[in-house]
FIRO-783741 format. One line per 10 residues: number of its first residue (from 1); their letters; for each residue x, y, z of C-alpha. Coordinates in Angstrom, 2 decimals. Example, Ala and Ser with C-alpha at 12.3 -4.5 7.8 and 13.67 -1.06 7.14 Angstrom:
1> AS> 12.30/-4.50/7.80  13.67/-1.06/7.14
//
This chain:
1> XXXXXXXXXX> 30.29/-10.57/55.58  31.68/-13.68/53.49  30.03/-16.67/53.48  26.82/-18.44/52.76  23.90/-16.77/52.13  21.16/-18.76/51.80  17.68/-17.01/49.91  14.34/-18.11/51.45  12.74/-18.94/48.48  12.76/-21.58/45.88
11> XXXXXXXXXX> 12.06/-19.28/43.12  14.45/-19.83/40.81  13.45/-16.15/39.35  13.99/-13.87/42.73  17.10/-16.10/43.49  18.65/-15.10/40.06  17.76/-11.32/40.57  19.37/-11.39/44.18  22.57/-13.35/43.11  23.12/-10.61/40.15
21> XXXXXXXXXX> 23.05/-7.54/42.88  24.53/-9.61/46.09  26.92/-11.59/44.56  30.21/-9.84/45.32  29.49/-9.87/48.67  29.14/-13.53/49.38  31.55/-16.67/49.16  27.76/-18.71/48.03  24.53/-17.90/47.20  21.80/-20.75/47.45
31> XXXXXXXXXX> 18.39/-21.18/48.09  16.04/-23.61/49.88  16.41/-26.03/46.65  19.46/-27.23/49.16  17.07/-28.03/52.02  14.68/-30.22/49.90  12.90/-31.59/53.60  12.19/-28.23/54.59  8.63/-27.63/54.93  7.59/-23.87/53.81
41> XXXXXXXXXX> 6.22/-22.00/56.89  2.55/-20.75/56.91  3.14/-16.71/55.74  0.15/-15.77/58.03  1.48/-12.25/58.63  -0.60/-9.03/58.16  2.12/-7.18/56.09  5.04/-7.62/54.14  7.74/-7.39/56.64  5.76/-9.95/59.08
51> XXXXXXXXXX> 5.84/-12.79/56.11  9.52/-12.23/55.23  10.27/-12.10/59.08  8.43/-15.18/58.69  10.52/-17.01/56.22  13.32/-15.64/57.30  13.71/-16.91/60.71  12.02/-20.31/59.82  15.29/-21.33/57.56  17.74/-19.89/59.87
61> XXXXXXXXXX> 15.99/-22.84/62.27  16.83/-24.91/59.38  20.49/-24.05/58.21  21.59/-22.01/61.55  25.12/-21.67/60.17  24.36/-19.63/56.93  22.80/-16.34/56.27  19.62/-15.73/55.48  17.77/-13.20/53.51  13.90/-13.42/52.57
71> XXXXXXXXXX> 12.08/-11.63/51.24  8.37/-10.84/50.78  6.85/-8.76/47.96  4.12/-7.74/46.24  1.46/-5.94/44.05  -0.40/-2.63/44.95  -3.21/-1.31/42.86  -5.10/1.52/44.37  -8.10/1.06/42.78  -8.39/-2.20/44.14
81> XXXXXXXXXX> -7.81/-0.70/47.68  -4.07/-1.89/47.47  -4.93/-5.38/46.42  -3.67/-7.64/45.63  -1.44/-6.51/47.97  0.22/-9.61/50.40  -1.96/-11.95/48.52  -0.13/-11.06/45.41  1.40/-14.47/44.55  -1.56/-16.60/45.56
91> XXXXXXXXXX> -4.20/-13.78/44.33  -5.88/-16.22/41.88  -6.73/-18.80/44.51  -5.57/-22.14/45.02  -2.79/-23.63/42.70  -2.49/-19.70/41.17  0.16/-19.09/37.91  2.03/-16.08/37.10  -0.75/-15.88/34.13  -3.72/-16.84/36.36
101> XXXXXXXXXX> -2.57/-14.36/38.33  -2.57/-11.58/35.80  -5.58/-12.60/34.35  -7.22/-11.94/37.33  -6.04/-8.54/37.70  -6.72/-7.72/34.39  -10.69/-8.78/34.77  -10.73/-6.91/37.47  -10.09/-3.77/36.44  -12.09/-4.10/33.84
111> XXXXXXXXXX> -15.42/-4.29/36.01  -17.32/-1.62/35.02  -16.77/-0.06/38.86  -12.98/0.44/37.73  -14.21/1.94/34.63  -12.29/5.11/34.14  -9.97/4.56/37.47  -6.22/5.49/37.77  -4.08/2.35/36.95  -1.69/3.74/39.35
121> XXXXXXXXXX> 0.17/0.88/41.51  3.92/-0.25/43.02  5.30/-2.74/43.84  5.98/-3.01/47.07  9.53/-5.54/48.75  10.14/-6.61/52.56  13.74/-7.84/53.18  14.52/-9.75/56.16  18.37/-11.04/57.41  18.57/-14.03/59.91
131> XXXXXXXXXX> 20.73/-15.75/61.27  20.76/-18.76/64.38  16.66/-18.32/64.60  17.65/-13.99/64.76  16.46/-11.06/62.63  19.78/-9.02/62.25  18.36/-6.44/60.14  15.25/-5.48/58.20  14.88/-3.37/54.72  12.30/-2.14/52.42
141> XXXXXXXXXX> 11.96/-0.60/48.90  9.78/0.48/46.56  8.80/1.53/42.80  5.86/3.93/41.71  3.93/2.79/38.33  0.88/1.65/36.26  -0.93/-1.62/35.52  -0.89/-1.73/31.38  -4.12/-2.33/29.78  -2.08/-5.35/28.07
151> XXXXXXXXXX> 0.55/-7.64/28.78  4.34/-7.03/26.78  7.41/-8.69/26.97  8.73/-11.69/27.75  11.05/-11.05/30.44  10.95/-10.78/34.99  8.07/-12.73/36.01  4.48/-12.47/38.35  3.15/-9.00/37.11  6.02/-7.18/35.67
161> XXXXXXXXXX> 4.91/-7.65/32.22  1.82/-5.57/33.06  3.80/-3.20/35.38  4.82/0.49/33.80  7.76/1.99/36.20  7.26/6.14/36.16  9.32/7.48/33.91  9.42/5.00/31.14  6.85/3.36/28.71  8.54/-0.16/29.08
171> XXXXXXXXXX> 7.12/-3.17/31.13  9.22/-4.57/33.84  8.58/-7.43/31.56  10.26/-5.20/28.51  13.32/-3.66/30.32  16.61/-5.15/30.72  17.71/-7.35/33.96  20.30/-4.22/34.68  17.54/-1.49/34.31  15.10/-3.46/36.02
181> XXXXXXXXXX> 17.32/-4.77/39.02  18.30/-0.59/39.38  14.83/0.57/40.37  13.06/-2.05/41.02  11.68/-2.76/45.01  13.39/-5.58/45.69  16.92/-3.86/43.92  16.32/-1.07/46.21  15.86/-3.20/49.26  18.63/-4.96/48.20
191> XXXXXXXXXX> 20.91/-1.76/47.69  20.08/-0.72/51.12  20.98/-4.47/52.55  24.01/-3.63/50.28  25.20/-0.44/52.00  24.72/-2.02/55.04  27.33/-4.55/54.22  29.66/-2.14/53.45  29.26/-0.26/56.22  30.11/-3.30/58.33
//
């Protein structure tokens, strides 16, 4: 499938991370930096896959020529009944960082009613492909872990540096791009979108 494919977001972040896995497959990779008078839709869906259907077919409107492939992704902590869950990027409220964001996790856990709880949690990745205002396909992934009591490293960016994958005592924010990109949700979402291509 050569050509444009054009990444529903304008984190610079997730568009680096999807150019590294996708990039063999496509003559260009952008984002919506290119379509600076495009107005984000409202992501008013009740799950993951509704919000990156969302974005998806809102910049296929835009750019009906090109690919598209949104996604939508996010935190799940079970002993905050799954929060923060869709809410992940705007859990902190209004105007919400990557740090006000884990800050807010953090204090929350600590409430003495998470006292003693399992830090268990995964993260959680929706991937929708559009194309002419039409979802062409839909994939998922995920990756099982634990909210550190502490923040480490410097690297990825929302919670990884406070996300423990099983099987290793390294943050997302600790790990290498390679490791990371190889089991994290959105690199297995992506590998399935990537089989898919090949398939043909």
């Amino acid at each position: 499938m050569p050509g444009t494919l054009l990444i529903a977001t304008h984190n610079a972040h997730k568009t680096g991370e999807m150019r590294a896995i996708l990039r063999s497959h496509f003559d260009l990779i952008t984002d919506l930096t290119e379509l600076p008078g495009m107005n984000p839709p409202d992501e008013d869906g009740a799950t993951f896959a509704e919000n990156s259907a969302i974005k998806a077919l809102a910049a296929s409107r835009a750019m009906p020529e090109a690919f598209i492939l949104a996604d939508d992704s996010g935190l799940e902590v079970d002993a905050l009944d799954g929060a923060p869950g869709i809410h992940s990027a705007r859990y902190s409220g209004d105007g919400a960082t990557d740090a006000s964001n884990r800050d807010k996790l953090l204090g929350e856990l600590a409430l003495p009613e998470h006292a003693g709880s399992p830090r268990t949690a995964r993260f959680r990745c929706a991937v929708t492909l559009a194309k002419g205002g039409e979802v062409i396909a839909r994939f998922d992934g995920t990756v099982e872990g634990r909210i550190a009591d502490a923040m480490s490293g410097e690297g990825g960016f929302g919670y990884d540096p406070l996300f423990i994958p099983d099987g290793y005592d390294q943050s997302f924010g600790e790990l290498s791009e390679e490791v990371k990109n190889g089991m994290s949700h959105r690199g297995r979402a992506l590998e399935k979108f990537r089989e898919w291509l090949i398939r043909g």
